[in-house]
C-alpha positions as CSV (number, residue, x, y, z in Angstrom):
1,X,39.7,83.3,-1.2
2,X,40.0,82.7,2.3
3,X,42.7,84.3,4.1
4,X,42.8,82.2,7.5
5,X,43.5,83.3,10.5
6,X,46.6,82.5,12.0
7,X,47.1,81.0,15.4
8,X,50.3,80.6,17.6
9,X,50.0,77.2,19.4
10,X,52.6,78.8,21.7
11,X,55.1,81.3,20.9
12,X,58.7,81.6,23.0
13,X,60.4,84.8,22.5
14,X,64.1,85.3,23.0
15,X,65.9,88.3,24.3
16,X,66.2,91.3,21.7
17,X,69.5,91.4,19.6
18,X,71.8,93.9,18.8
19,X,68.8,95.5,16.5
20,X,66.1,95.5,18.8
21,X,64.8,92.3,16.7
22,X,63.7,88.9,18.9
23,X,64.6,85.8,17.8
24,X,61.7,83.2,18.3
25,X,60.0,80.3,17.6
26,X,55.9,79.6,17.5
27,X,54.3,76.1,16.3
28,X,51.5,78.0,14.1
29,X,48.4,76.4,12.9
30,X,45.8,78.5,10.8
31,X,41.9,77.8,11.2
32,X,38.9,77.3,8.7
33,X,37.6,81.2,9.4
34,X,39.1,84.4,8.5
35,X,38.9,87.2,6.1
36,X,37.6,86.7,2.5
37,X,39.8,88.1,-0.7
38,X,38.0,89.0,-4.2
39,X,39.2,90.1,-6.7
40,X,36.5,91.3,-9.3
41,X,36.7,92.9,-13.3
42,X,37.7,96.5,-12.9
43,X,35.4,98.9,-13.1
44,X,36.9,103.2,-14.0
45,X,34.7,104.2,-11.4
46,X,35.1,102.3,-8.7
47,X,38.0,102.2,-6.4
48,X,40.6,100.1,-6.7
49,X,40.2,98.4,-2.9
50,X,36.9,98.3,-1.3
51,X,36.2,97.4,2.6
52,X,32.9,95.7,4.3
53,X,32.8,93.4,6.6
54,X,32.0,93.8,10.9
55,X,35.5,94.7,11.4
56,X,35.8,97.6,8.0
57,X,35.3,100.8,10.3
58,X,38.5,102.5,10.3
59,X,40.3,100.2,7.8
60,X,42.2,102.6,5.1
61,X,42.1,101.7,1.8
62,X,44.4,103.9,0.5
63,X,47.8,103.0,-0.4
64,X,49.2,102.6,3.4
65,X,46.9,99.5,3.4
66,X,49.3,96.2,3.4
67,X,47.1,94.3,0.5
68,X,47.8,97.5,-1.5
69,X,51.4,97.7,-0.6
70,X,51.5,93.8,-1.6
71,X,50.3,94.9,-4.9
72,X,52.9,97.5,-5.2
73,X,55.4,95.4,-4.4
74,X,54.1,92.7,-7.1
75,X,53.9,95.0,-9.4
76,X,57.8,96.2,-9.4
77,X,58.7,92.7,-9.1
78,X,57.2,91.2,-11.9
79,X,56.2,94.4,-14.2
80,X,53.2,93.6,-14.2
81,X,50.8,96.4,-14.3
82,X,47.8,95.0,-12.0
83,X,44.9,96.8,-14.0
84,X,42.2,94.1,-14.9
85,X,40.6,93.7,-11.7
86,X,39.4,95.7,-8.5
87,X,40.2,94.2,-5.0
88,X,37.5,93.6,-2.3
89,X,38.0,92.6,1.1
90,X,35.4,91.2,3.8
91,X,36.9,92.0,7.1
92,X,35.5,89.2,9.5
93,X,38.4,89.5,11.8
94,X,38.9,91.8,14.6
95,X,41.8,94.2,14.2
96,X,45.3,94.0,16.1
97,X,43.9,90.8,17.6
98,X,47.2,88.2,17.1
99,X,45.4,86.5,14.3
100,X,47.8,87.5,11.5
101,X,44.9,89.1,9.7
102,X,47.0,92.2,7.8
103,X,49.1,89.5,6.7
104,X,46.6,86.7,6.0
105,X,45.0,89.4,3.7
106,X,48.0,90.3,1.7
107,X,49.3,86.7,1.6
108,X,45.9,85.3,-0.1
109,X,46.1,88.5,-2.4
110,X,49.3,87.4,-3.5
111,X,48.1,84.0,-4.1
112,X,45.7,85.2,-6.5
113,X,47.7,87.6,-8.1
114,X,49.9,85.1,-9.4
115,X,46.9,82.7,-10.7
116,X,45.7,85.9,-12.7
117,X,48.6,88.1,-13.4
118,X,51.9,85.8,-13.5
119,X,51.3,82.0,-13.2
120,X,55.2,81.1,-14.0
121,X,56.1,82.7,-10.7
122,X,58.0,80.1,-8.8
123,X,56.9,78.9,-4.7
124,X,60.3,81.1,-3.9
125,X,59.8,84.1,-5.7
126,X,56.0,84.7,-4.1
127,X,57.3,84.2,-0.8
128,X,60.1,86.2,-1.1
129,X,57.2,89.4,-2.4
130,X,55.3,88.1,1.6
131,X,58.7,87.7,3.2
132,X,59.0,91.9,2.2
133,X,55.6,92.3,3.9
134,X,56.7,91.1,7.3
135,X,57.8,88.8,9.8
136,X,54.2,87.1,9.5
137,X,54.4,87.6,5.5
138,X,55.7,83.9,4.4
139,X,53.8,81.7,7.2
140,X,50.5,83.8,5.9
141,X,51.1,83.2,2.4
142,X,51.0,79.4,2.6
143,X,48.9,79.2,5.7
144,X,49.8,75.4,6.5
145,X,50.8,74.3,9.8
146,X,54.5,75.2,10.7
147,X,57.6,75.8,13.1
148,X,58.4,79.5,12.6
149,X,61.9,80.3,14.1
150,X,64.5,82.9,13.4
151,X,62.3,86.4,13.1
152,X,59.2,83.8,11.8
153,X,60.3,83.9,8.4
154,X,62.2,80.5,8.7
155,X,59.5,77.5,8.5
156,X,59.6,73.6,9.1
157,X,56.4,72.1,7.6
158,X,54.8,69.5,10.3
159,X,51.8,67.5,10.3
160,X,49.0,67.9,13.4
161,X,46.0,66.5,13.6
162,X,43.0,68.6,12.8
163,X,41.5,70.1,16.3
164,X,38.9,71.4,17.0
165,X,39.1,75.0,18.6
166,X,36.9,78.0,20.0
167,X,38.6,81.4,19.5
168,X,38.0,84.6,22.0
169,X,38.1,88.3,20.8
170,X,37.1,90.3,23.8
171,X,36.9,93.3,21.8
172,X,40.3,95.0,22.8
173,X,43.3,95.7,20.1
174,X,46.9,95.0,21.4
175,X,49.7,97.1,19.7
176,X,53.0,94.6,19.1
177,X,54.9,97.0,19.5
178,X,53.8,97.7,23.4
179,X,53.5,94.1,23.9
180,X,57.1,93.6,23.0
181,X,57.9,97.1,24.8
182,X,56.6,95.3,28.1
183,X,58.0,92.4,27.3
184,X,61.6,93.7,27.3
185,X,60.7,95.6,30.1
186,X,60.1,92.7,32.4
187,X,63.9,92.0,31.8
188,X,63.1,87.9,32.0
189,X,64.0,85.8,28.9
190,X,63.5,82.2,28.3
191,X,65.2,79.5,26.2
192,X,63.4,79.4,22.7
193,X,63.7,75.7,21.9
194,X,60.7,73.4,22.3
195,X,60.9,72.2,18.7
196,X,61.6,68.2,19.9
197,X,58.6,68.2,21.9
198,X,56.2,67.9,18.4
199,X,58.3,65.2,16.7
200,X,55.7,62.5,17.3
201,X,52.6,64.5,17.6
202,X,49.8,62.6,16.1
203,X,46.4,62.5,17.6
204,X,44.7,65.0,20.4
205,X,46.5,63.8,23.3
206,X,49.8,64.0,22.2
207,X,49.4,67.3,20.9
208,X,48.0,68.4,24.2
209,X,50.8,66.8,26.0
210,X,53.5,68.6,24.0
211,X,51.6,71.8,24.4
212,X,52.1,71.9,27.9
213,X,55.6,72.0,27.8
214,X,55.4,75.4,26.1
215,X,54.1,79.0,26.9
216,X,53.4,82.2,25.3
217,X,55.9,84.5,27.0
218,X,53.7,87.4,25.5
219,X,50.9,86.4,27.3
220,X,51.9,88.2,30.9
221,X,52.8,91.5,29.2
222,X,49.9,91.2,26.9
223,X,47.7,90.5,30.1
224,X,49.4,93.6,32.2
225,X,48.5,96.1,28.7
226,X,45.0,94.3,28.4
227,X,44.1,93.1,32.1
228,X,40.6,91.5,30.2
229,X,42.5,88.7,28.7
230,X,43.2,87.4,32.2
231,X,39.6,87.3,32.4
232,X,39.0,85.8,29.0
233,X,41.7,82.6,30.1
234,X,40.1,82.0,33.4
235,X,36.6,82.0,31.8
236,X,37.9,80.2,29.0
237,X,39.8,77.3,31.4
238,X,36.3,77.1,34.0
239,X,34.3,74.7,31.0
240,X,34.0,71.6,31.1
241,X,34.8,71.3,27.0
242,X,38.5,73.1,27.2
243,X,41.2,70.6,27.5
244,X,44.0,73.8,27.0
245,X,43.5,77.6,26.6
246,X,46.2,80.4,25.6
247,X,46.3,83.6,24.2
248,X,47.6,83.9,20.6
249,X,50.5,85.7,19.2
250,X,50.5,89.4,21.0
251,X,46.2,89.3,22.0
252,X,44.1,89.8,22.5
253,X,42.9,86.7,20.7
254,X,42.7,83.5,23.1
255,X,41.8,79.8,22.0
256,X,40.4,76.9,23.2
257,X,40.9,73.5,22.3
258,X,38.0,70.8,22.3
259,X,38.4,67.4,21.9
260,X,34.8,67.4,19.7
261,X,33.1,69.4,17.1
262,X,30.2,69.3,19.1
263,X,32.0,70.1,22.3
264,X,33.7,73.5,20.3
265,X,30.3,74.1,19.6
266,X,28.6,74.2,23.2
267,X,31.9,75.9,24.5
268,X,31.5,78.8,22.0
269,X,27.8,79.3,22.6
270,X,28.2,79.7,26.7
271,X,30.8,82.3,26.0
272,X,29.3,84.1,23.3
273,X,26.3,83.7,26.5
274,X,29.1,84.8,29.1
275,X,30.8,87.2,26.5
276,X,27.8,89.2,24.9
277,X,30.7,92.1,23.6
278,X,33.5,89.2,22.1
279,X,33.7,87.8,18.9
280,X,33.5,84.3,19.9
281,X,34.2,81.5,17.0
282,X,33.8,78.3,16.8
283,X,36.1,76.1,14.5
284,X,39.1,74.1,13.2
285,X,42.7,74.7,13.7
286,X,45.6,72.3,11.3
């Protein structure tokens, strides 16, 4: 199964509250690439969560991994003993990149999990199992287009059009927690609500033109932390084929967006050309 990789059209970020927690809001759109999800007939001797994939090195698949903890977490809720199958995961996403990918992972685990292990589970009870997870847990899970607001975990459906998109990697993590760390250190907050702005968003051009009444006000910290992702955005906003380019999420992950397949297509092979060390992908974001 594959677990998409998230994208944060834009993402405004309020001023931290009495908990240290930021209230927010992000349009998020998920693309046709990410990580795969198996799940495969258990076997005594093999262990219960394998890793491959370009981006595996380092990845622990003991119990601190989140798809396991998703498991565990499955497993008290519905006493279920998950014990007929063996998990493997083909990481094709770079790590800390603002993709979503921990949480893409364990939200298309828990979609299977349910198919196999308790198909009565109700829409509310799975996502309150990925709401546990994290702030990313319940958009992950369903991985359709959607307004996140509150702490991300409250989503508004919407309907966008299908776009075509190039994403850039350029092979740097960015820790959230530093990102937000120099984002509260910059002392300047922003109103969060763009929400209106999308009502009527139904082809390229409107979509566009909404856009660019937003921002990613993680981008600058993100940028100070990761001074390459200025580099990315310029190289990004020089071709002829990028009609808007931002950084997603916390980085280091920037996108594109094309008006054509084709166009995505000739964009991502003249950075992958300009870019030989980033993951450079061409696809589709909705």
């Amino acid at each position: 199964m594959l677990a998409a990789a998230k994208i944060n059209l834009y993402l405004h970020v309020a001023a931290p509250d009495a908990r240290g927690y930021h209230p927010l809001q992000s349009l998020v759109v998920f693309a046709d690439i990410g990580d795969e999800i198996r799940f495969v007939p258990a076997v005594p001797s093999e262990p219960f969560l394998s890793i491959d994939g370009p981006f595996s090195s380092g990845l622990e698949a003991g119990e601190t991994n989140l798809i396991l903890k998703t498991v565990r977490r499955f497993e008290a809720v519905t006493g279920v003993e998950v014990d007929r199958h063996h998990i493997h995961l083909a990481k094709n996403l770079p790590v800390a990149s603002g993709m979503g990918g921990g949480s893409a992972d364990a939200g298309a685990a828990l979609r299977i999990l349910r198919q196999l292990y308790a198909p009565a589970m109700t829409d509310d009870d799975l996502a309150d199992i990925a709401g546990a997870i994290g702030a990313d847990g319940v958009m992950c899970l369903w991985s359709q287009p959607a307004f996140a607001e509150g702490y991300g975990e409250k989503l508004t459906p919407v309907v966008l059009p299908s776009v075509p998109a190039v994403l850039v990697n350029p092979g740097v993590e960015c820790a959230t927690v530093r990102v937000y760390g120099g984002y509260d250190a910059q002392g300047r907050f922003n109103e969060i609500d763009a929400i209106d702005g999308f009502t009527h968003v139904g082809n390229f051009e409107q979509l566009i033109s909404a856009l660019s009444h937003t921002r990613n006000d993680l981008q600058s910290p993100a940028i100070h932390l990761q001074p390459v992702i200025a580099e990315v955005l310029t190289a990004l906003e020089a071709q002829p084929e990028t009609r808007f380019a931002r950084m997603s999420g916390s980085g280091a992950t920037c996108f594109a967006l094309c008006e054509t397949d084709g166009a995505a297509s000739a964009l991502s092979a003249r950075l992958q050309a300009l870019m030989p060390a980033a993951w450079v992908r061409a696809c589709r974001l909705g």
